[in-house]
N, CA, C and O of each residue as an XYZ file, in Angstrom:
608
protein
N       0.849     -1.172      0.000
C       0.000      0.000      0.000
C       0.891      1.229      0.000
O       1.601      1.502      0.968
N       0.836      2.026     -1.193
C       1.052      3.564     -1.019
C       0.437      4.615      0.416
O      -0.660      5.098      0.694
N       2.027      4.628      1.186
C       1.026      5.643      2.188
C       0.922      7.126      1.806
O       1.541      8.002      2.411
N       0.409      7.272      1.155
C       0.172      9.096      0.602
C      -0.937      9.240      0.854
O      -1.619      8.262      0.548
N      -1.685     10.387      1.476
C      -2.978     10.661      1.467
C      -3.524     12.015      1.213
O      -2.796     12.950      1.544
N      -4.632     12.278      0.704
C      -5.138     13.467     -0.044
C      -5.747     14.633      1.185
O      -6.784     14.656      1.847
N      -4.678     15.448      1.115
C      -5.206     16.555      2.124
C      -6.251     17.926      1.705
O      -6.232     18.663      0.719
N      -7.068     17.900      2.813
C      -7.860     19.110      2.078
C      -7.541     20.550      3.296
O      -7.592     20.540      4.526
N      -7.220     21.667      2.347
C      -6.511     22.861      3.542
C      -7.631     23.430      2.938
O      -8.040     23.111      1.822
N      -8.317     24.587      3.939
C      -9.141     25.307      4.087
C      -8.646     26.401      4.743
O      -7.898     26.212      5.702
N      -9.077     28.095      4.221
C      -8.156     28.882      5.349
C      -9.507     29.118      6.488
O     -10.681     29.136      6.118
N      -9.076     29.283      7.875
C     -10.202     29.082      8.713
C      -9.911     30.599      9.238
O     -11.048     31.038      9.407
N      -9.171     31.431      9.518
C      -8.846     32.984      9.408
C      -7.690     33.270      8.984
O      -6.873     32.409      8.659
N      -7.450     34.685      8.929
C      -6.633     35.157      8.293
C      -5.008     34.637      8.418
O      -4.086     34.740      7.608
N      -5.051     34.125      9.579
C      -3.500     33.408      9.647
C      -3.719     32.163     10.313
O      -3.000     31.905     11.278
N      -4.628     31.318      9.940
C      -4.666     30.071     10.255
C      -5.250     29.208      8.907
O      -6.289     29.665      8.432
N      -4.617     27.874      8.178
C      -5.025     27.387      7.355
C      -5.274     25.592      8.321
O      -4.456     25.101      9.099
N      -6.438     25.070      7.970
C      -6.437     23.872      8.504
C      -6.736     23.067      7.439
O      -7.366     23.238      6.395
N      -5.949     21.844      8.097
C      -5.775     20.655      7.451
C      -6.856     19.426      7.676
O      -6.945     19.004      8.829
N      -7.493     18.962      6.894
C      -8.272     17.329      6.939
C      -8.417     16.442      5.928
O      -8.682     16.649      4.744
N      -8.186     15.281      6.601
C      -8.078     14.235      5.495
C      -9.316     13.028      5.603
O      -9.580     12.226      6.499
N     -10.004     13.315      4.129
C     -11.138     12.123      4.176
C     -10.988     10.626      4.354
O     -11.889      9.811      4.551
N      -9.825     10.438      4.260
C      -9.750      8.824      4.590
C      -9.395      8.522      5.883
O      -9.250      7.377      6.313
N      -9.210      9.850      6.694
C      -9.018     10.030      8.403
C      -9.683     10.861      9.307
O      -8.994     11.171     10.279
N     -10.737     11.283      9.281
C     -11.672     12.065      9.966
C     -11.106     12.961     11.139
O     -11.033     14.140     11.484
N     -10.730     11.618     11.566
C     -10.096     12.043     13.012
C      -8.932     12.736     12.989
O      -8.832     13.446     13.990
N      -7.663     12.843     11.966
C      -7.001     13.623     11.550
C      -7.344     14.894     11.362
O      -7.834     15.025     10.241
N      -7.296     16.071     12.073
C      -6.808     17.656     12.191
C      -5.953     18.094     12.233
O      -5.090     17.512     12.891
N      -5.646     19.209     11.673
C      -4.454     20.131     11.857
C      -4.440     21.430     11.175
O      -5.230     21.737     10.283
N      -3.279     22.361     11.747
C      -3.749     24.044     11.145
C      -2.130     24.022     11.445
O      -1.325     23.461     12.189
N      -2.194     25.424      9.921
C      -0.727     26.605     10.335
C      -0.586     27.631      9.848
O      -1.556     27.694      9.093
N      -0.191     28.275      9.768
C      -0.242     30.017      9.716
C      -0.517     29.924      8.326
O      -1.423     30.577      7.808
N       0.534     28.812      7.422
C       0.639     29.330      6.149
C       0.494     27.269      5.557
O       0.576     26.172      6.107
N       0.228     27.864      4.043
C       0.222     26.491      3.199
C       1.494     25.421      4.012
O       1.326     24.243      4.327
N       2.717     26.227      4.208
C       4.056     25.623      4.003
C       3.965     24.496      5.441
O       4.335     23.331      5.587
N       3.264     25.525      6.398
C       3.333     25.154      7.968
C       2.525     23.756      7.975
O       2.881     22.701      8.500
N       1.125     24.075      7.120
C      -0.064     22.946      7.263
C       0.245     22.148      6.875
O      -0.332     21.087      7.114
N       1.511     22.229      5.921
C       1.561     21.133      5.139
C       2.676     20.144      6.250
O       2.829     18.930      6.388
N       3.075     20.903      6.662
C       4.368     20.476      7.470
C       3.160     19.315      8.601
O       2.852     18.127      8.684
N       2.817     20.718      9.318
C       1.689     19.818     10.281
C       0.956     18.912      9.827
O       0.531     18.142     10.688
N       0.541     18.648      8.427
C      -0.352     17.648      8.161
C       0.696     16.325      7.942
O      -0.056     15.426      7.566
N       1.820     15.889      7.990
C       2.443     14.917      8.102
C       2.671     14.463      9.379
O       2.505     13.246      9.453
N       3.029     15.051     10.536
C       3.014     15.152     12.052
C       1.065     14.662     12.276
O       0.519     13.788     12.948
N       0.820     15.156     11.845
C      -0.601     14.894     11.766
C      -1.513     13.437     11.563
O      -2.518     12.899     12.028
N      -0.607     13.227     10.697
C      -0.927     11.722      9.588
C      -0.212     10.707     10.310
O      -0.715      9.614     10.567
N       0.892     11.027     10.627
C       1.236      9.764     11.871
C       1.211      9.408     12.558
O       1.654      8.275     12.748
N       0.523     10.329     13.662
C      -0.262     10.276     14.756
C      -1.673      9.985     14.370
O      -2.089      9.932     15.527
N      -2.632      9.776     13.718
C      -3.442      8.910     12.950
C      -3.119      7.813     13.119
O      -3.285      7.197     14.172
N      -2.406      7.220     11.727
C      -2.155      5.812     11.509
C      -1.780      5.674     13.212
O      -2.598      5.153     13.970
N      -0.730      6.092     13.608
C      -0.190      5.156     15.129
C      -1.366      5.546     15.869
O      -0.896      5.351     16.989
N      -2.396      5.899     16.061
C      -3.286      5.684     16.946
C      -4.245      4.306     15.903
O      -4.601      3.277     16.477
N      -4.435      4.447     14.927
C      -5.391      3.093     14.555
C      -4.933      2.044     14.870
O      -5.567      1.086     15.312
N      -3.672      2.119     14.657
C      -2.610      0.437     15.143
C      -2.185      0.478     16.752
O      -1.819     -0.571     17.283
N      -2.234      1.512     17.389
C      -2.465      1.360     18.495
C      -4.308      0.597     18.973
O      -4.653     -0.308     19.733
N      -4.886      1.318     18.278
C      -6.144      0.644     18.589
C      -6.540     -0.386     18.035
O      -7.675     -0.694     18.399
N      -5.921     -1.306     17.032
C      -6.360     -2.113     16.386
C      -7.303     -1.716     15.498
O      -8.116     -2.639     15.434
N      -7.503     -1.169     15.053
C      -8.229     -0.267     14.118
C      -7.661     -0.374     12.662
O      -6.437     -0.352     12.528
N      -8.591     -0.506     11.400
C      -7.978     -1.160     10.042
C      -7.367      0.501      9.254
O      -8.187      1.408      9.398
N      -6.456      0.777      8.721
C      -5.580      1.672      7.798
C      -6.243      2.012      6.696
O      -6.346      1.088      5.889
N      -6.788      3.149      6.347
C      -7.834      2.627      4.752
C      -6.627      3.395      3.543
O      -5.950      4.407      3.361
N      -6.849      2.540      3.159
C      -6.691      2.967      1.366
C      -6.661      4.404      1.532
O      -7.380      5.075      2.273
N      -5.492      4.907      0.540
C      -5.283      6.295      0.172
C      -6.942      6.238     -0.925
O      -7.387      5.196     -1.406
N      -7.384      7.197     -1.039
C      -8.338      7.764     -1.968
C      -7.477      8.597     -3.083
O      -6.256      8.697     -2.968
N      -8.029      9.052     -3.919
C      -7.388      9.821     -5.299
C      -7.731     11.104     -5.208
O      -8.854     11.608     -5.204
N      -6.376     11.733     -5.116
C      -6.700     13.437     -4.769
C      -7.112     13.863     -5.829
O      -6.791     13.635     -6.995
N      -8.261     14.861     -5.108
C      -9.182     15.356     -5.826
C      -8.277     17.234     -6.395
O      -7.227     17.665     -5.919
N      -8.993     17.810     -7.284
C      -8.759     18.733     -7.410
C      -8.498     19.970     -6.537
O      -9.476     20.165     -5.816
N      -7.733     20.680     -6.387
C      -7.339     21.538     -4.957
C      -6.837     20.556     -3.422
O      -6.884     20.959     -2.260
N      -6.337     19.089     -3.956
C      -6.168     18.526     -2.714
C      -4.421     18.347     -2.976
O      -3.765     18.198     -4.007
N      -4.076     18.431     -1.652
C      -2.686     17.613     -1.492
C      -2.155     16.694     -0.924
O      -2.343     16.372      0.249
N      -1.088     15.929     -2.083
C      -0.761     14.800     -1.201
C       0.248     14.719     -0.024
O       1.166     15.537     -0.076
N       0.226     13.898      0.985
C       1.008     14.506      2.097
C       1.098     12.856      2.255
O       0.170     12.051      2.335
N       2.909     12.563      2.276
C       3.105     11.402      2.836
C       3.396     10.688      4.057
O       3.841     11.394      4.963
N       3.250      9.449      4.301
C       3.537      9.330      6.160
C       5.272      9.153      6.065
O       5.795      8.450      5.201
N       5.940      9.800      6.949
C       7.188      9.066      7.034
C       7.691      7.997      6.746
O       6.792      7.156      6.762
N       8.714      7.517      6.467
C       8.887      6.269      6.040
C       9.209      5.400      7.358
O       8.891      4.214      7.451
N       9.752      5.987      8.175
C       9.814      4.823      9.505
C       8.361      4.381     10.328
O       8.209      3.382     11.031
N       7.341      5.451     10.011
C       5.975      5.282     10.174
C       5.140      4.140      8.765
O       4.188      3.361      8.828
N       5.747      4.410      7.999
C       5.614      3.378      6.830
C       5.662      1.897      6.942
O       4.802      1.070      6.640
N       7.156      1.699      7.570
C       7.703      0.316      7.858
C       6.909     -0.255      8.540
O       6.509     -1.374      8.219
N       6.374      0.534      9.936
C       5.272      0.123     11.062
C       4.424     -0.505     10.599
O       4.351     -1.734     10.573
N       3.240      0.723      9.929
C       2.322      0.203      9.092
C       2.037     -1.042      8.592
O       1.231     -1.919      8.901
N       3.363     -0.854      7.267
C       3.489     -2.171      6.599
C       3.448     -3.550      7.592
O       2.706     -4.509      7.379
N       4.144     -3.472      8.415
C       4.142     -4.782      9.530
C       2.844     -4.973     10.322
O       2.230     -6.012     10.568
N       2.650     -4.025     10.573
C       1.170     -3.996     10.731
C      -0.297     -4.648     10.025
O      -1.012     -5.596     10.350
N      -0.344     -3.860      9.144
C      -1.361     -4.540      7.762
C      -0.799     -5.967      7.460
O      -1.584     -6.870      7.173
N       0.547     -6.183      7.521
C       0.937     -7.827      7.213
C       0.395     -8.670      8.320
O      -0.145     -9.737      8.027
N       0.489     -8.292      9.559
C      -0.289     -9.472     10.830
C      -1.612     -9.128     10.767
O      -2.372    -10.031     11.119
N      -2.265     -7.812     10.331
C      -3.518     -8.151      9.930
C      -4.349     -9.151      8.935
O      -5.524     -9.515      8.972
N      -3.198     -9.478      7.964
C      -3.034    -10.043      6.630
C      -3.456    -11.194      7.625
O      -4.574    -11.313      8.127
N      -2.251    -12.113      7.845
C      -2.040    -13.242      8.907
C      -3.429    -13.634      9.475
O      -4.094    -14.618      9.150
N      -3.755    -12.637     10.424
C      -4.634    -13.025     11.332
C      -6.164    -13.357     10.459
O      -7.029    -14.137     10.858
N      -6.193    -12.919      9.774
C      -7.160    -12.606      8.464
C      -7.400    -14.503      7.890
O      -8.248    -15.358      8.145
N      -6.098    -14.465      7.004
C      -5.737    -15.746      6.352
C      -6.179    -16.979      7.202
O      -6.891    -17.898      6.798
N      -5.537    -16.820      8.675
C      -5.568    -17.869      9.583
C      -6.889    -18.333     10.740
O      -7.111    -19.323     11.436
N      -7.706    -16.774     10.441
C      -8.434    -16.706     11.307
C      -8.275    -16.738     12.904
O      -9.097    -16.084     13.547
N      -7.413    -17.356     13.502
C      -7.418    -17.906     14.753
C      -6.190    -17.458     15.557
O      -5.735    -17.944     16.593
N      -5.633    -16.094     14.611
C      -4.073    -15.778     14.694
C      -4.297    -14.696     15.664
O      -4.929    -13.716     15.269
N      -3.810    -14.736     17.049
C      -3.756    -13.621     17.841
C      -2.767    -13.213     18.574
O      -1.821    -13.972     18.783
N      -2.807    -11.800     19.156
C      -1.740    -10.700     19.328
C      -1.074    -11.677     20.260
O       0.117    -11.857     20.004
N      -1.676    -12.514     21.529
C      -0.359    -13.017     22.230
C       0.239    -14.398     21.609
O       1.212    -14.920     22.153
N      -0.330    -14.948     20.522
C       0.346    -15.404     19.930
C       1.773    -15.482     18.939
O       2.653    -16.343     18.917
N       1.628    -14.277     18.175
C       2.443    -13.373     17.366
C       3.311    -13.162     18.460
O       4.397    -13.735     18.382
N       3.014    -12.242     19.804
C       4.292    -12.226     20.933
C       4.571    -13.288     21.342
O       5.791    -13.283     21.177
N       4.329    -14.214     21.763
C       4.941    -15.617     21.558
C       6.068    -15.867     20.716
O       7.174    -15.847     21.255
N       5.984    -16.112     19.422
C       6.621    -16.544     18.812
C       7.701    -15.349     18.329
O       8.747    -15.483     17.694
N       7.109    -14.208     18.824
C       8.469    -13.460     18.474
C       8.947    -13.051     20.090
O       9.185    -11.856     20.263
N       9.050    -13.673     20.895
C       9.338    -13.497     21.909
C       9.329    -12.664     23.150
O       9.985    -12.557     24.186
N       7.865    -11.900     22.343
C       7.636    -10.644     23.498
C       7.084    -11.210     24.153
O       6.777    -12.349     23.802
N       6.567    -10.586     25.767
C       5.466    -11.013     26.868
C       4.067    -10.695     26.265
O       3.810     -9.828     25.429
N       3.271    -11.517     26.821
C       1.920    -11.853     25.493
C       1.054    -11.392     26.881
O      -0.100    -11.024     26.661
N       1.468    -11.383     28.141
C       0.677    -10.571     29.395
C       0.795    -10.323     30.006
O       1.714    -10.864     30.621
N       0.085     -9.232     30.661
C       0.967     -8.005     31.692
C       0.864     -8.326     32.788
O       0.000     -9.172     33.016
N       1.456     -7.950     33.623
C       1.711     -8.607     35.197
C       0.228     -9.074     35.616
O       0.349    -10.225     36.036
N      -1.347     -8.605     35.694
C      -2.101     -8.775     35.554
C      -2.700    -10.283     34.671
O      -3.854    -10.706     34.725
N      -1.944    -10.685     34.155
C      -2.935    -11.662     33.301
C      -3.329    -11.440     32.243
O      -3.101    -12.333     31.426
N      -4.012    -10.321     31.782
C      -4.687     -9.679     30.457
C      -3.794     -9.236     29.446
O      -2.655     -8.817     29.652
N      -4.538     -9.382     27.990
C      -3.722     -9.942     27.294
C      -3.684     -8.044     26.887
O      -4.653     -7.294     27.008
N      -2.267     -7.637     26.396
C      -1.890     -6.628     25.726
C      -2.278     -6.711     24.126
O      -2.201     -7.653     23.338
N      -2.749     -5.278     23.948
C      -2.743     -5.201     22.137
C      -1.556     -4.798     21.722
O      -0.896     -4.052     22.447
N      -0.936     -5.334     20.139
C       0.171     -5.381     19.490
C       0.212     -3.558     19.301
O      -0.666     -3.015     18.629
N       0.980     -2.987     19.765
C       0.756     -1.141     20.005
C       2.476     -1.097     18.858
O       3.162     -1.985     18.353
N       2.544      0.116     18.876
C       3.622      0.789     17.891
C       4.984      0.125     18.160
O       5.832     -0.458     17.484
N       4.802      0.501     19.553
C       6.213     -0.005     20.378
C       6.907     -1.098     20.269
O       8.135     -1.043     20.221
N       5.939     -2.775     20.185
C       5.783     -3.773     19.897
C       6.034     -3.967     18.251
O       6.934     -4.738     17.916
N       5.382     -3.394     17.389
C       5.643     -3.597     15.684
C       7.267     -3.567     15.788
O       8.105     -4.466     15.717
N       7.375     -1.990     16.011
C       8.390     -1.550     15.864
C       9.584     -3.026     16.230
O      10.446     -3.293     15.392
N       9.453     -3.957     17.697
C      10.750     -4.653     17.396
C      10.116     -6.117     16.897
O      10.235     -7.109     17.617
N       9.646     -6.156     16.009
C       8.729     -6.782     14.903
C       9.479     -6.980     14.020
O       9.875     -8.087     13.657
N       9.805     -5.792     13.502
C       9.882     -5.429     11.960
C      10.811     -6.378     11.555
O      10.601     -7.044     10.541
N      12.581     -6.632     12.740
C      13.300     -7.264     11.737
C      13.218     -8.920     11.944
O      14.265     -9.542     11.760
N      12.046     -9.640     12.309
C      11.982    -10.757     12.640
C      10.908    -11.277     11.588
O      10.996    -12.319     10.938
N       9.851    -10.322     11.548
C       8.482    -10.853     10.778
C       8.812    -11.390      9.296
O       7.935    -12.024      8.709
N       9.846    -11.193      8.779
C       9.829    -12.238      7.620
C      10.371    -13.187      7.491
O      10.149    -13.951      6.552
N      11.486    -13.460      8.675
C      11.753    -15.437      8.814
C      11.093    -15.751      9.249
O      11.272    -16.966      9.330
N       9.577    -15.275     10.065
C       9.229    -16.255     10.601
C       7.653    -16.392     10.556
O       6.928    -17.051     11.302
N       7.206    -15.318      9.110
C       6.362    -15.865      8.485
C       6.669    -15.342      7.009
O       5.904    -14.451      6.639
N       7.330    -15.608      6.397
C       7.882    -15.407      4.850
C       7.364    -14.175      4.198
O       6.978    -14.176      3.030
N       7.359    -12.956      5.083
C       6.875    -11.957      4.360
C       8.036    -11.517      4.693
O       8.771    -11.681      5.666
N       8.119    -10.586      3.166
C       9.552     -9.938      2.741
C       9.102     -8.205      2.769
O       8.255     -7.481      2.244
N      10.251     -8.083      3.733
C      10.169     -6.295      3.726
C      11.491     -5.814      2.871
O      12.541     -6.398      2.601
N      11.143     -4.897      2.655
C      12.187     -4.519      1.582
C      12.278     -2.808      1.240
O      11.285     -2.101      1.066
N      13.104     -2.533      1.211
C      13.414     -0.804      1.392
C      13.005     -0.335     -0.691
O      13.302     -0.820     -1.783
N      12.369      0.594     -0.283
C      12.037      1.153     -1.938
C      12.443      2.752     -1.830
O      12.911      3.177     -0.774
N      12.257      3.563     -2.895
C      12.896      4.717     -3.092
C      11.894      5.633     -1.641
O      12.178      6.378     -0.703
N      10.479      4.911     -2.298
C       9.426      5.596     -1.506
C       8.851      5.409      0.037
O       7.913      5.939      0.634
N      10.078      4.176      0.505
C       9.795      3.702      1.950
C       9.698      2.460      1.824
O       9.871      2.092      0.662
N       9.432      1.437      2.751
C       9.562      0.210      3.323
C       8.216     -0.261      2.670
O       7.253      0.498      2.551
N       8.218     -1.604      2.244
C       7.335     -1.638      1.311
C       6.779     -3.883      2.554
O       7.485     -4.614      3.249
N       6.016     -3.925      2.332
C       5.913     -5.463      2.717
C       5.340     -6.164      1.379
O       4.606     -5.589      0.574
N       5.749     -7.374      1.278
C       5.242     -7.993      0.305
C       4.892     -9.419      0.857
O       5.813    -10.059      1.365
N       3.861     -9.872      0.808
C       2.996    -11.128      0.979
C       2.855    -12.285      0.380
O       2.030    -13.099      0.796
């Protein structure tokens, strides 16, 4: 998946322009000028995605910028996440029966917190993911011009 997404800036007064993106609702942001919003709307966009994968929550599809929209990309180390992300969604999907303290299991994180209850797979967790998840389920990550790409 291309992470680029179609921003819509609106000026809301005279020195404030805000930022929203239809494939993220919940995504806001403003700055004095085009240059700022645009800045903020990437700071913006990754704090998005890392709250959906913090929540277990599904990543949607970039949409096709529309006329007067801009594209604004996620970082690429926010990329890599992602990608590892949407791939154990992949997994759990395929397998049906595939769950978060399982996945920590086998990659050797604690699957529950001093409590008993089971933890959700959060940013922190992907993150020391990333360089294990393809020996040890054959998905290949791989660096591209445009960021970390997963392939299935």
């Amino acid at each position: 998946m291309r992470f680029v997404y179609p921003a819509q800036l609106k000026r809301a007064a005279q020195d404030e322009i805000v930022v929203s993106f239809r494939d993220l609702p919940e995504c806001l942001t403003s700055g004095d000028d085009k240059e700022e919003a645009l800045l903020e709307a990437r700071d913006a966009l990754e704090e998005a995605i890392a709250g959906r994968i913090d929540d277990g929550e599904p990543i949607p599809y970039p949409s096709q910028v529309l006329p007067g929209e801009y594209w604004v990309p996620l970082a690429a180390d926010m990329v890599a996440i992602a990608n590892v992300y949407l791939a154990y969604r992949y997994l759990a999907y395929r397998r049906g029966d595939f769950s978060s303290s399982e996945l920590a299991y086998i990659l050797g994180l604690e699957s529950e917190t001093a409590h008993g209850s089971q933890r959700k797979m959060g940013v922190g967790h992907i993150m020391e993911m990333r360089g294990i998840i393809s020996s040890e389920f054959g998905v290949e990550v791989w660096e591209s011009p445009v960021g970390d790409r997963i392939k299935v």
